[in-house]
C-alpha positions as CSV (number, residue, x, y, z in Angstrom):
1,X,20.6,4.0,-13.2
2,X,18.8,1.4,-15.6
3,X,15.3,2.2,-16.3
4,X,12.5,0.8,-14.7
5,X,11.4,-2.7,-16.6
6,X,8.6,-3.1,-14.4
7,X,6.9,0.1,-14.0
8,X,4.4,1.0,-12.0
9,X,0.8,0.9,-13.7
10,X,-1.0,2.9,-11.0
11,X,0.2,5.0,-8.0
12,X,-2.1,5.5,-5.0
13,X,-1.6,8.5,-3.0
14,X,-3.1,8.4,0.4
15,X,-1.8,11.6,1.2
16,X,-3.0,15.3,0.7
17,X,-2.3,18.8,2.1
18,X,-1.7,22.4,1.1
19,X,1.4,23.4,-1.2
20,X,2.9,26.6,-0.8
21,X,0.2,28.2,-3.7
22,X,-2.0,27.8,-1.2
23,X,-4.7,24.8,0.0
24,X,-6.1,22.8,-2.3
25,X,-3.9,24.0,-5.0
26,X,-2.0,22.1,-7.2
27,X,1.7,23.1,-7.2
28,X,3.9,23.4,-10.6
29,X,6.6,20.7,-9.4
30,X,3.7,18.6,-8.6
31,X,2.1,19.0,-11.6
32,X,5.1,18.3,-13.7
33,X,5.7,15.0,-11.4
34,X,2.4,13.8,-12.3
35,X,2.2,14.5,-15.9
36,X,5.6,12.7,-16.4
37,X,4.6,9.5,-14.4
38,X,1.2,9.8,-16.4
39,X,3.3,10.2,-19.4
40,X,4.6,7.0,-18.8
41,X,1.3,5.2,-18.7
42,X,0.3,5.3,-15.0
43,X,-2.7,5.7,-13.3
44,X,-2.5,8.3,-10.4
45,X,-5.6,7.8,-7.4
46,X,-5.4,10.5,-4.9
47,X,-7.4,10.4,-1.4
48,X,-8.9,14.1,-1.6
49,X,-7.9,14.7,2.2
50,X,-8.4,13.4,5.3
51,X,-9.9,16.7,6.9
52,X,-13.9,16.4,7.2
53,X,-14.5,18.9,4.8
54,X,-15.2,19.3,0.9
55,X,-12.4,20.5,-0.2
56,X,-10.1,18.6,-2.5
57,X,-6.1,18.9,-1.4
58,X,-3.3,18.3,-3.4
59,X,-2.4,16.0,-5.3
60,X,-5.9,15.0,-5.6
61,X,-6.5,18.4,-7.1
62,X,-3.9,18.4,-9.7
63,X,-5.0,17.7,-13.3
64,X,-5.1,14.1,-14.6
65,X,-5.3,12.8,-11.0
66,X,-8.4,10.6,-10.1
67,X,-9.7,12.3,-6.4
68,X,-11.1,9.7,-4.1
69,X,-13.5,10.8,-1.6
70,X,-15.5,8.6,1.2
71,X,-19.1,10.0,2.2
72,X,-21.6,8.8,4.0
73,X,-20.1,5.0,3.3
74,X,-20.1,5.8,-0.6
75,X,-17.0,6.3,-2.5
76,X,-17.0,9.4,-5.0
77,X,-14.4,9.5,-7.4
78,X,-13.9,12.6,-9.7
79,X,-10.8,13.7,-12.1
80,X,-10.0,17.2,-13.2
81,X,-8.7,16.7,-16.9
82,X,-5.6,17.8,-18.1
């Protein structure tokens, strides 16, 4: 397959849940997904979960990723580095 000439510049990732490490842990084949997109220049924004609670699910928890949050009508955005 040809590469990409038009890759993406950021992914959005409205999606979260618990790998089998456990919740709100980053898994190793998602890590190493991420870190090769990133590598490629991309941006990765992760909604943190959709649960009602603090916790931060994957991917939103994995390194590099910026974690979107929506509380109390104000949007918090945090990234654990690399």
């Amino acid at each position: 397959m040809p590469a990409n000439t038009h890759p993406a510049k950021v992914i959005n990732l409205s999606l979260g849940g618990s790998t089998a490490d456990g919740p709100d842990v980053c898994g190793n084949a998602e890590q190493a997904a991420l870190n090769a997109v990133r590598a490629l220049g991309a941006v990765v924004v992760a909604a943190t979960g959709n649960d009602g609670t603090a916790n931060i699910s994957a991917p939103a928890s994995c390194a590099g990723v910026i974690a979107v949050r929506l509380d109390q009508g104000r949007i918090l955005l945090a990234v654990r580095p690399s």
